[in-house]
C-alpha positions in Angstrom: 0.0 0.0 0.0 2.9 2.5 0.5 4.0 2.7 -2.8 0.7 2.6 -4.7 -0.1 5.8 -2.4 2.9 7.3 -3.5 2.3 7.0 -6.7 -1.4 7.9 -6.7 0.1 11.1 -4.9 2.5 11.9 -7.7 -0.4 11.3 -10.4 -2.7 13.8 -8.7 -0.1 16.0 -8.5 0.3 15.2 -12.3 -3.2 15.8 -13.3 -3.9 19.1 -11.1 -1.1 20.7 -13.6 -3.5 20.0 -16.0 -7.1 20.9 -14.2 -5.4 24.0 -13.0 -3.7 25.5 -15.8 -6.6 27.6 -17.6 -8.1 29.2 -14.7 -5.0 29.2 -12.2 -1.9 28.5 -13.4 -2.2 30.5 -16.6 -3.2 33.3 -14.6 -1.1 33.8 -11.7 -0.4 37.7 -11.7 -4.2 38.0 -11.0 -5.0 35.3 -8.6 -4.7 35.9 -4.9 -3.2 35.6 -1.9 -5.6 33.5 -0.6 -6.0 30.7 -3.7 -1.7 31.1 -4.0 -1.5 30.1 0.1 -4.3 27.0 -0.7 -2.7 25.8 -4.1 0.7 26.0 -2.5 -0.6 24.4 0.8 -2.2 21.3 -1.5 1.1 20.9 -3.6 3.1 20.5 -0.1 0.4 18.1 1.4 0.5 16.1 -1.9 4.2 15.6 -1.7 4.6 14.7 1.7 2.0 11.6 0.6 4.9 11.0 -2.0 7.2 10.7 0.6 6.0 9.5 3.8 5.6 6.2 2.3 8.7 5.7 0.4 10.1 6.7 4.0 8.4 3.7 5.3 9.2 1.4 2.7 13.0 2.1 3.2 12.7 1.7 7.2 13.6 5.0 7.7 11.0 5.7 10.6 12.9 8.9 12.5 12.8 10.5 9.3 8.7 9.6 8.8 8.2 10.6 12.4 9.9 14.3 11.9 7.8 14.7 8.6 4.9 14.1 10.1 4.9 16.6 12.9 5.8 19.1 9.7 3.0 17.6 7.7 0.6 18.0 10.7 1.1 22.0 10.7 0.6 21.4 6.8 -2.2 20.1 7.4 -3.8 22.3 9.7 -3.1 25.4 7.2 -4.4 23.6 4.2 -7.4 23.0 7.0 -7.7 27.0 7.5 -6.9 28.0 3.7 -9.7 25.8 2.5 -12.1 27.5 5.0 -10.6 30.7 4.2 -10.7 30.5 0.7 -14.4 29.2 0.5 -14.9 32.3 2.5 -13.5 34.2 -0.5 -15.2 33.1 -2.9 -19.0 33.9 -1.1 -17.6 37.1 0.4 -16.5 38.8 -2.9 -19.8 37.7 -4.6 -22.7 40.3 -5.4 -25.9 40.1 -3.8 -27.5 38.7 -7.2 -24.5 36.5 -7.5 -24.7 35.1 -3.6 -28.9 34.3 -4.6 -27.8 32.2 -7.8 -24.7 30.5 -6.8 -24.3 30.6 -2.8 -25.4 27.1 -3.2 -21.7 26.1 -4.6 -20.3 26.6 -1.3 -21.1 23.2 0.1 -19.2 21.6 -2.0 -15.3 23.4 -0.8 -16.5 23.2 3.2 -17.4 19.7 2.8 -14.1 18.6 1.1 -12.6 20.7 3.6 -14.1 19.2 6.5 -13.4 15.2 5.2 -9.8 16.2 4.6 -10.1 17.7 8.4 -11.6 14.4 9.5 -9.2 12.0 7.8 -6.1 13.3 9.4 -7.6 14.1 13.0 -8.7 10.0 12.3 -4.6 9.7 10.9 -3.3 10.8 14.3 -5.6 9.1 16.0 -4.5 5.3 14.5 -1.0 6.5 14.7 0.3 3.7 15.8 -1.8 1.2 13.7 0.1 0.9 10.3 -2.6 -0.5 7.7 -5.3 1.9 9.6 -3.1 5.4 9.7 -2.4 4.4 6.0 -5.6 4.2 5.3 -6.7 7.4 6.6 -3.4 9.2 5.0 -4.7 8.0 1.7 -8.3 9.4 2.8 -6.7 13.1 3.0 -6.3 12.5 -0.7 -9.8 12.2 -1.3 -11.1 15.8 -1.7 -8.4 16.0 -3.8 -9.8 14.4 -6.6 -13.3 16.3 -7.4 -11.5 19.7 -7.9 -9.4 18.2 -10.7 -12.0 15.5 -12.2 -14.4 18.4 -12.4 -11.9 20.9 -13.8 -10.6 18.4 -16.8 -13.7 17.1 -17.6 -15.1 21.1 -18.1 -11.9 22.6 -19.9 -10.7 19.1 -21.8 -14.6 17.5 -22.5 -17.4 18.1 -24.2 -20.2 19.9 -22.1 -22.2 17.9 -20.1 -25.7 17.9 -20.1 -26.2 18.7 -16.3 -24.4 21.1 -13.7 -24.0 17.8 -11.4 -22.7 15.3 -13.5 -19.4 17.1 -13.1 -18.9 16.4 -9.7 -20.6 12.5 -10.0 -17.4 10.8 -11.3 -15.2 12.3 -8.7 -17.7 11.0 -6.1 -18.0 7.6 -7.4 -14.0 7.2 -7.9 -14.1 8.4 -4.4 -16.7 5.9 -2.9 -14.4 2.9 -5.0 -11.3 3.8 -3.6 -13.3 3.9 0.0 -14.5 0.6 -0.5 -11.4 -0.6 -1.8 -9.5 0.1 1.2 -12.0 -1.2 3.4 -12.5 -4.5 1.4 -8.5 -4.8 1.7 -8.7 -4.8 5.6 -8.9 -8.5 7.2 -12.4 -8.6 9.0 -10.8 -8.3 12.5 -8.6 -5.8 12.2 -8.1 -3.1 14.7 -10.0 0.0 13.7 -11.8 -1.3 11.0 -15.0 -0.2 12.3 -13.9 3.1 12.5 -12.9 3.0 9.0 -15.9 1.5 7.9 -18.2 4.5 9.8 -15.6 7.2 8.4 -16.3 5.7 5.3 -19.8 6.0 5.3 -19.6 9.6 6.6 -18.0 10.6 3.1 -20.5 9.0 1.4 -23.4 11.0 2.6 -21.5 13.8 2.7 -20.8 13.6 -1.1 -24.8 12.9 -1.6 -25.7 15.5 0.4 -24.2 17.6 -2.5 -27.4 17.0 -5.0 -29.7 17.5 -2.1 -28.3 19.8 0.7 -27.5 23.3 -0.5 -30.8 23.6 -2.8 -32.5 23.8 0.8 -33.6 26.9 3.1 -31.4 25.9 5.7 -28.1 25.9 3.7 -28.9 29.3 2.0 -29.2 30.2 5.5 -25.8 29.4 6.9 -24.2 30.0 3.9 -25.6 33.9 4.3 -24.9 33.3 7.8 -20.9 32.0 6.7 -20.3 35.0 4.0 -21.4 37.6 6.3 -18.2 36.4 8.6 -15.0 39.2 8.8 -13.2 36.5 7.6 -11.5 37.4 4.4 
């Protein structure tokens, strides 16, 4: 498992120069400082999932110990920059704007909040190899919809629906969830745990297509952009 989430680390990386080049990377003299701290943030967080592993692999445990207590402040800043940055992008938005498209900000505080959950969990099974893997690779998750989404509107054909966008992220998402469960031995230690994060994510990603078209979202994301955050 260490290498394979090494090297799904260094094909994400791969990709997100692709999903990010039209409306980021080619335009980095008028992005700011807020989307340069979170795209730096996610680049650093994506290599440390290169290396913690091949660390493991080659024994070298002092050295994975010392970059995880970096990666954990990574972490925790790629934590507030998401929050921040979804802050950003409600906060600078019109009142017409907010009405029609306030709605999109479930999507970046619920990645946000499984990447959140995933490494608090990380810590957590520490000292359980297969589970604290497991959950690593779970940070990676969120990861994936920003750059399915992006290639598949700058590099494909328009799709015939707003939602299908976001659909095959969600489902490579639930496979790889399953997958790592499945791979577990039915008595291992924490498995439960993994099987109930698991299922969190799930209905967090559904609650995409239902959540924010209701009253109550509109409400607290009104509630959320009115916040001197940003």
């Amino acid at each position: 498992m260490p290498l394979r989430l090494s090297l799904s680390a260094l094909a994400l990386l791969a990709l997100a120069a692709m999903a990010f080049w039209p409306g980021y990377l080619s335009k980095l003299a008028i992005a700011d400082r807020y989307t340069h701290a979170h795209a730096a943030l996610g680049t650093c967080w994506l290599l440390l999932l290169v290396a913690q592993p091949l660390l493991i692999n080659a024994t070298l445990r002092s050295s994975h110990r010392i970059l995880g207590r970096i990666g954990l402040l990574v972490g925790a800043s790629f934590f507030v920059s998401g929050i921040l940055i979804a802050h950003r992008s409600v906060a600078r938005m019109g009142v017409d704007q907010f009405a029609r498209e306030g709605r999109f900000l479930y999507l970046p505080l619920a990645m946000t909040g499984i990447f959140a959950l995933a490494l608090l969990l990380a810590v957590v099974w520490r000292r359980t190899p297969a589970m604290h893997a497991r959950f690593m690779s779970a940070t990676a998750l969120p990861l994936i919809d920003p750059l399915v989404a992006r290639l598949l509107f700058f590099y494909a054909p328009p799709l015939p629906a707003e939602a299908l966008y976001q659909a095959p992220a969600f489902a490579l998402a639930t496979g790889l969830l399953v997958a790592m469960l499945v791979s577990l031995p039915a008595k291992s230690r924490g498995r439960p745990s993994f099987l109930y994060f698991s299922l969190v994510v799930v209905v967090v990603l559904l609650g995409f297509f239902v959540v924010p078209h209701t009253p109550t979202w509109l409400a607290f994301a009104a509630w959320f952009r009115a916040l001197p955050m940003t």
